[in-house]
LOROZA-992123 format. One record per atom (N, C-alpha, C): x, y, z; atom name; residue number from 1. Coordinates in nm, 3 decimals. Example, Ala and Ser with C-alpha at 12.3 -4.5 7.8 and 13.67 -1.06 7.14 Angstrom:
<sites>
       X       Y       Z marpa fiba
   1.319  -0.569   0.780     N    1
   1.230  -0.450   0.780    CA    1
   1.320  -0.330   0.780     C    1
   1.285  -0.225   0.708     N    2
   1.367  -0.106   0.714    CA    2
   1.290   0.003   0.787     C    2
</sites>
This chain:
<sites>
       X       Y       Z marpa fiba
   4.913   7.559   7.265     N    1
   4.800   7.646   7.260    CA    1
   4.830   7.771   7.343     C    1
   4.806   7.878   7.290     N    2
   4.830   8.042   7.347    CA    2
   4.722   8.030   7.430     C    2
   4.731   8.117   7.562     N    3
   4.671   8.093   7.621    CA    3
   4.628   8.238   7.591     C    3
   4.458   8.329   7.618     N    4
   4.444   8.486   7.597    CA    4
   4.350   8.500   7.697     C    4
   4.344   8.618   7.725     N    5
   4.282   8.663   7.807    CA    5
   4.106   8.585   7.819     C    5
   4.044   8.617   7.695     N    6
   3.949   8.571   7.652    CA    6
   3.938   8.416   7.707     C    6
   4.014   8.361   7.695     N    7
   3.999   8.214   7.727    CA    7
   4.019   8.171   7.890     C    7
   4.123   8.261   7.936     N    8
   4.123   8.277   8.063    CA    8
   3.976   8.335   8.154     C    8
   3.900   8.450   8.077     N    9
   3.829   8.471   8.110    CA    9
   3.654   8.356   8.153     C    9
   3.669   8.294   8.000     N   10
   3.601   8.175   8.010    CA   10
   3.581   8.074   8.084     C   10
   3.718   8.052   8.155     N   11
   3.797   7.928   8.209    CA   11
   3.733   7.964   8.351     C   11
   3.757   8.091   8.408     N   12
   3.680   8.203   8.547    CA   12
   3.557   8.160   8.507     C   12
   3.429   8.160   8.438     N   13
   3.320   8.177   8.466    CA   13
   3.249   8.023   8.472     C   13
   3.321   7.993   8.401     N   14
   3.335   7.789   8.424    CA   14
   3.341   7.784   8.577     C   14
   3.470   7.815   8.639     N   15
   3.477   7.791   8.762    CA   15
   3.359   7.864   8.851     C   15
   3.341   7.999   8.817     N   16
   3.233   8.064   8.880    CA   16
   3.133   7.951   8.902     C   16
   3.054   7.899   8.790     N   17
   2.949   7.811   8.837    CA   17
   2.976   7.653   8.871     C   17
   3.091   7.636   8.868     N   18
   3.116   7.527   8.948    CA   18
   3.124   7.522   9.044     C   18
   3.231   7.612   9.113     N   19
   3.258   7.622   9.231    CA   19
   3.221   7.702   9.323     C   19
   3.204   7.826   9.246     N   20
   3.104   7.932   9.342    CA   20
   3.253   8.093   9.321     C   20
   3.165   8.167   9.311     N   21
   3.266   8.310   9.310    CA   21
   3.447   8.287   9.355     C   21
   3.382   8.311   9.521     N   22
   3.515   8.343   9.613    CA   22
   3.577   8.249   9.562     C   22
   3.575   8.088   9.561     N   23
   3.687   7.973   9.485    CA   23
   3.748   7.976   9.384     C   23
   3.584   8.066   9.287     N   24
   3.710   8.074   9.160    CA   24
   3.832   8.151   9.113     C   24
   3.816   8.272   9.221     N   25
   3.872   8.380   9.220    CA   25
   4.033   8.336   9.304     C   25
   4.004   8.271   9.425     N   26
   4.122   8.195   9.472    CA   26
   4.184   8.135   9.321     C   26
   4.144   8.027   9.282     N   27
   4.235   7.940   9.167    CA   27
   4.233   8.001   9.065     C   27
   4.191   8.146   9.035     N   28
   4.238   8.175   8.936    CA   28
   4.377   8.251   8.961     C   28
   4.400   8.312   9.092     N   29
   4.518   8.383   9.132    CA   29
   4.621   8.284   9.157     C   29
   4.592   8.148   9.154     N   30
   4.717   8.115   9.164    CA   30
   4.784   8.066   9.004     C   30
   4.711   8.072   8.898     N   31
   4.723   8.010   8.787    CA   31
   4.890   8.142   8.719     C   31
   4.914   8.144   8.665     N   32
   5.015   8.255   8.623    CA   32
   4.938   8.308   8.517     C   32
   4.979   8.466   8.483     N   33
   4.952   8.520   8.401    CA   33
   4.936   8.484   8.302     C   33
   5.060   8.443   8.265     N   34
   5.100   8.369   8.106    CA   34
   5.102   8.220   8.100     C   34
   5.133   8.178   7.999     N   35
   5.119   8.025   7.985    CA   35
   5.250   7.987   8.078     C   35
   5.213   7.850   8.097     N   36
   5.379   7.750   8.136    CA   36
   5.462   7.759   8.129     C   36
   5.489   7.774   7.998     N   37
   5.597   7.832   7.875    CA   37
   5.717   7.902   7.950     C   37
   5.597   8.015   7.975     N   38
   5.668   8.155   8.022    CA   38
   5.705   8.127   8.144     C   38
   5.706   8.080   8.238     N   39
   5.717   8.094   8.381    CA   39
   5.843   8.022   8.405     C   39
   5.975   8.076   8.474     N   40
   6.082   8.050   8.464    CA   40
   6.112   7.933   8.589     C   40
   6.193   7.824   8.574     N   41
   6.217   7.727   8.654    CA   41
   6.337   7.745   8.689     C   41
   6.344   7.701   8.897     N   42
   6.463   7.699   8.889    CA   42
   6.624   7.690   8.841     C   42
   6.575   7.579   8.806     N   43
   6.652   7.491   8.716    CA   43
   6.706   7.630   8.564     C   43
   6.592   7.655   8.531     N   44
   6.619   7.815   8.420    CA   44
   6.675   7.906   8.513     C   44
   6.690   7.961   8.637     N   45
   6.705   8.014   8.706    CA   45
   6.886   8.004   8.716     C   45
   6.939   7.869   8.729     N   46
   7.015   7.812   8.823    CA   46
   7.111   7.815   8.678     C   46
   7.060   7.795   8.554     N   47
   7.144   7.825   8.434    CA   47
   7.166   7.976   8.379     C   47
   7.064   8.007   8.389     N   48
   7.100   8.185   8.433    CA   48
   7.217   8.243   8.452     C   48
   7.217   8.167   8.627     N   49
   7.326   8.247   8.698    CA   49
   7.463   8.199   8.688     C   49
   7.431   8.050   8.614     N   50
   7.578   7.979   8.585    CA   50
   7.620   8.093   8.445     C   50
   7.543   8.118   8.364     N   51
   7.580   8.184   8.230    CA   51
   7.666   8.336   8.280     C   51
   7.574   8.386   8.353     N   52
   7.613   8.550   8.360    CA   52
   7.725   8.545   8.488     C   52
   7.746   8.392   8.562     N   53
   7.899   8.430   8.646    CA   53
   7.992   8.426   8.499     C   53
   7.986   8.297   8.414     N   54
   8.119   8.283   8.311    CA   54
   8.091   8.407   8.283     C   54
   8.019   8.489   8.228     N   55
   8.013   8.668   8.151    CA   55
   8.099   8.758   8.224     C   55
   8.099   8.693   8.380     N   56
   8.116   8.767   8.472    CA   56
   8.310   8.713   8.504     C   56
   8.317   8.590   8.489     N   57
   8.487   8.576   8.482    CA   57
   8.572   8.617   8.354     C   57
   8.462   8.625   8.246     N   58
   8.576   8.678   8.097    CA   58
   8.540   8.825   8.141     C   58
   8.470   8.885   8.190     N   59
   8.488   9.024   8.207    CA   59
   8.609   9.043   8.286     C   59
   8.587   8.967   8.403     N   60
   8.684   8.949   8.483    CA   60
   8.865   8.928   8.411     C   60
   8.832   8.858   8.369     N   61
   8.974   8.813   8.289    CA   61
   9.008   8.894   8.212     C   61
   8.932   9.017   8.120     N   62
   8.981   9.111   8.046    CA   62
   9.009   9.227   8.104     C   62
   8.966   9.224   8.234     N   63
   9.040   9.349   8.329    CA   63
   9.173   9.294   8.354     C   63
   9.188   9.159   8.340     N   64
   9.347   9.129   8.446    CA   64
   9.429   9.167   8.289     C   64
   9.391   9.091   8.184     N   65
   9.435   9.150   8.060    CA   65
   9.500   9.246   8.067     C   65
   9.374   9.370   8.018     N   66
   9.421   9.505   8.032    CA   66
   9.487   9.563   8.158     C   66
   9.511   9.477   8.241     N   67
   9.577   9.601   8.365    CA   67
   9.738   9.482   8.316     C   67
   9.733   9.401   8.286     N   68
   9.860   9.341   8.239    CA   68
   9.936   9.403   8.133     C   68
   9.828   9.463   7.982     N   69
   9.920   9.522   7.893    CA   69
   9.979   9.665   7.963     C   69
   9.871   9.739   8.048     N   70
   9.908   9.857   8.107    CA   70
  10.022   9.829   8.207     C   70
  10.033   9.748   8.279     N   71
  10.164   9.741   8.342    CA   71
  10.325   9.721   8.244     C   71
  10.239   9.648   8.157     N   72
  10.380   9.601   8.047    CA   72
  10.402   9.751   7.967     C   72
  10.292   9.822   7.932     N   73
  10.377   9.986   7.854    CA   73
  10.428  10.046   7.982     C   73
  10.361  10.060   8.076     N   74
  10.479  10.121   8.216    CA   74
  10.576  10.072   8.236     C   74
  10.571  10.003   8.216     N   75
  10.723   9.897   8.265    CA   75
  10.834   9.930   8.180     C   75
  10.734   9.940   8.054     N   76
  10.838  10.014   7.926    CA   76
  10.911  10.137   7.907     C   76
  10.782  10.253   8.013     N   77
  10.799  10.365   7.971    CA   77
  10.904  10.391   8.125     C   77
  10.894  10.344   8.170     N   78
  11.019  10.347   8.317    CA   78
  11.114  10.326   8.278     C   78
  11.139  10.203   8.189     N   79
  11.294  10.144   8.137    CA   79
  11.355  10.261   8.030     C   79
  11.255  10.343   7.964     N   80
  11.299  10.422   7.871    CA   80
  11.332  10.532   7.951     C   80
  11.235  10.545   8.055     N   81
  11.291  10.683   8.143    CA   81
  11.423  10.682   8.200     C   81
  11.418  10.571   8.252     N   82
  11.582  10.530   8.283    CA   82
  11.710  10.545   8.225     C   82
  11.660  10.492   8.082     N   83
  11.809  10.516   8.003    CA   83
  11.821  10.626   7.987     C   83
  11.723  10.708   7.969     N   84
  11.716  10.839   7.908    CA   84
  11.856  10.950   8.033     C   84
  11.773  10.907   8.139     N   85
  11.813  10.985   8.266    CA   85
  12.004  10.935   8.256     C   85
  12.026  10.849   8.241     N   86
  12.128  10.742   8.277    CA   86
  12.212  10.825   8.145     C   86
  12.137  10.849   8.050     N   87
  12.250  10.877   7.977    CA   87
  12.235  11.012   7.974     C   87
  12.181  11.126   8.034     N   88
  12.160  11.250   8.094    CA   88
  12.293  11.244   8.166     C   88
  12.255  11.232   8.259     N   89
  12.384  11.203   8.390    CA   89
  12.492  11.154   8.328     C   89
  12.553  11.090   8.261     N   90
  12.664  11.060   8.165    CA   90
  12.702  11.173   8.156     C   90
  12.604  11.250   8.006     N   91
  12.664  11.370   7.954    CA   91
  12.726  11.526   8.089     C   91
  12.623  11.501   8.175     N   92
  12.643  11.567   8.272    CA   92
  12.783  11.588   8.357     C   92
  12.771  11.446   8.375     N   93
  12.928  11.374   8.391    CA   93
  12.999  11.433   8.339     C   93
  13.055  11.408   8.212     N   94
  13.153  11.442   8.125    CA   94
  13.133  11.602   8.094     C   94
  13.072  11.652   8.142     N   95
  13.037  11.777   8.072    CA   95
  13.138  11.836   8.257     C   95
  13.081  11.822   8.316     N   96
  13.157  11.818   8.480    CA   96
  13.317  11.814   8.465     C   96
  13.289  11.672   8.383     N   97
  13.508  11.667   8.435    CA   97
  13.554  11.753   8.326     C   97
  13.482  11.809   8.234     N   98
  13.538  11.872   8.084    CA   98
  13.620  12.044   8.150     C   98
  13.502  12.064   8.239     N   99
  13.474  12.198   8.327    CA   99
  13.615  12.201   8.469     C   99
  13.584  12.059   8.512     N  100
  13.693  12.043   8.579    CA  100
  13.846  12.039   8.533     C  100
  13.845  12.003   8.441     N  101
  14.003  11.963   8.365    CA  101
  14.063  12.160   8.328     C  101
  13.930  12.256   8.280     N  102
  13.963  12.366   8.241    CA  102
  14.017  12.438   8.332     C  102
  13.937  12.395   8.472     N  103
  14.001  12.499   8.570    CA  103
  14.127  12.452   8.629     C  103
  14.198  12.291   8.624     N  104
  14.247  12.230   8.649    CA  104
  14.389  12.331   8.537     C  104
  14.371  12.363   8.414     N  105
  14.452  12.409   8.338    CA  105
  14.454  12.589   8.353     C  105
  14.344  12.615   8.400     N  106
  14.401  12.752   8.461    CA  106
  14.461  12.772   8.613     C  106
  14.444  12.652   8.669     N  107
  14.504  12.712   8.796    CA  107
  14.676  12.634   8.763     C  107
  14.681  12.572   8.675     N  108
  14.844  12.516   8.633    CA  108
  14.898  12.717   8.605     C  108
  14.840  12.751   8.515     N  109
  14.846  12.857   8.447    CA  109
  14.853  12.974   8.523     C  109
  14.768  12.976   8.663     N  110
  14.836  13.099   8.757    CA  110
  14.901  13.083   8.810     C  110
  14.934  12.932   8.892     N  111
  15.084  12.881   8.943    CA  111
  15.180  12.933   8.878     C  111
  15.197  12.932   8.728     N  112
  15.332  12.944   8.615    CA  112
  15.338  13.105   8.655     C  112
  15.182  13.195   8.614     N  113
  15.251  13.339   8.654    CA  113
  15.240  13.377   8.792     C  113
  15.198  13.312   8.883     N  114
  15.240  13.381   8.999    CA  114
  15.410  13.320   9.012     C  114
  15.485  13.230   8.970     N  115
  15.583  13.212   8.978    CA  115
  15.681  13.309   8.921     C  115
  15.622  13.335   8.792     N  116
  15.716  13.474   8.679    CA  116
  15.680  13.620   8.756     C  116
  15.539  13.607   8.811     N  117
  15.559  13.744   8.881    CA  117
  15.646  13.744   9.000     C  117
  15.662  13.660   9.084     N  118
  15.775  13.700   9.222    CA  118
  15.891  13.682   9.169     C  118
  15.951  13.569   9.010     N  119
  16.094  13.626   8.981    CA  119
  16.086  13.750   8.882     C  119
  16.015  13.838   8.896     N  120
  15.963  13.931   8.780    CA  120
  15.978  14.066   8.917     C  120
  15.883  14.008   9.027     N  121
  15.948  14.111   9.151    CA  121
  16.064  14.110   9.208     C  121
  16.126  14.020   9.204     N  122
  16.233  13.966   9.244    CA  122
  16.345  14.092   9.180     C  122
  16.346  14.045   9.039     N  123
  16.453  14.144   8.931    CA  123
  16.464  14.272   8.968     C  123
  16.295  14.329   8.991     N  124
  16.251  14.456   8.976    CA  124
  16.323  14.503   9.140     C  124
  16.309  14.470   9.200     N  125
  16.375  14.476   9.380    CA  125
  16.515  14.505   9.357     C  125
  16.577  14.416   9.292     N  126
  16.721  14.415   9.243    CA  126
  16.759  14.521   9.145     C  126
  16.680  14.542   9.052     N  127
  16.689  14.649   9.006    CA  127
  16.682  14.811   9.035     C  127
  16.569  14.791   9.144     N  128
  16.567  14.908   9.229    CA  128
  16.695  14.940   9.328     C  128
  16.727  14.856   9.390     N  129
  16.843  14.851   9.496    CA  129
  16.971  14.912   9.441     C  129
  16.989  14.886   9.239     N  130
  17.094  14.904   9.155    CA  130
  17.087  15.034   9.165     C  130
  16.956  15.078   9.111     N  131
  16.939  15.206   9.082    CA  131
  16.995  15.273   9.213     C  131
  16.928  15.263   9.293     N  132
  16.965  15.320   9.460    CA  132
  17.101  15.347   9.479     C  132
  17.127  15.238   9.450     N  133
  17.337  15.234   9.471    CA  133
  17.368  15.316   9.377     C  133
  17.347  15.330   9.236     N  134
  17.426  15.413   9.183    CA  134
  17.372  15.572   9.195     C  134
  17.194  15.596   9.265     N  135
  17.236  15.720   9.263    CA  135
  17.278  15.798   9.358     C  135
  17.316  15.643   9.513     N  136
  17.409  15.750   9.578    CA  136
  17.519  15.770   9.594     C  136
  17.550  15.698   9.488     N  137
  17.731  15.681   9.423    CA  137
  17.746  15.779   9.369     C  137
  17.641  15.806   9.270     N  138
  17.643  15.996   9.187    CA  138
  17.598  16.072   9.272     C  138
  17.548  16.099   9.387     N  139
  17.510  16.200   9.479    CA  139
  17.635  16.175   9.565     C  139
  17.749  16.092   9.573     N  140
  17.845  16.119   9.680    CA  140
  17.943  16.170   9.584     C  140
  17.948  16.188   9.440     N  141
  18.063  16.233   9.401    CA  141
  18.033  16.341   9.348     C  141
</sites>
């Protein structure tokens, strides 16, 4: 049975002449608004809070989830950064000793002519000295 205002009201004026005003007015404030029904029991209370902790550990559990797949694409995107770099520095490498080996072949290459130039000054000294001698061989005769 619904309980309505109307009937509640009835239920007050019953008590009014039974009991007298001020009493009825006490027991009617303690009665609840609404029916039985409605009025929540510990026990409803105590299942409540058991429901909305489990709500509260799968929420829980889909943060550890997601911070798990997010660690696993970082984890990914580090390992890719890595090779990437790793094989950067390789080319770098080789690009280094490629640079090194060139100058390695030009300094073979100024060794060879600074060698042809001092027997190249060498001749030219000797040649001068020739010249010298013979022109004061023709200036003494």
């Amino acid at each position: 049975m619904a309980i309505s205002e109307e009937s509640r009201h009835h239920l007050y004026q019953r008590l009014e002449n039974v009991l007298g005003p001020e009493e009825a007015t006490v027991l009617m404030q303690h009665l609840p608004p609404v029916g039985w029904a409605d009025v929540a029991t510990k026990r409803d209370l105590d299942a409540m809070e058991e429901r909305v902790g489990m709500r509260f550990d799968r929420v829980d559990q889909h943060f550890v989830d997601v911070e798990s797949r997010w660690d696993e694409r970082f984890s990914g995107m580090e390992r890719r950064w890595d090779e990437r770099v790793t094989a950067m520095e390789r080319q770098w490498d080789e690009r280094f000793i490629a640079v090194g080996q060139r100058f390695d072949g030009i300094e073979h290459r100024l060794d060879d002519f600074r060698s042809l130039l001092i027997s190249l000054m060498g001749v030219m000294a000797v040649l001068f000295a020739a010249m010298a001698g013979a022109i004061v061989a023709a200036v003494k005769i």
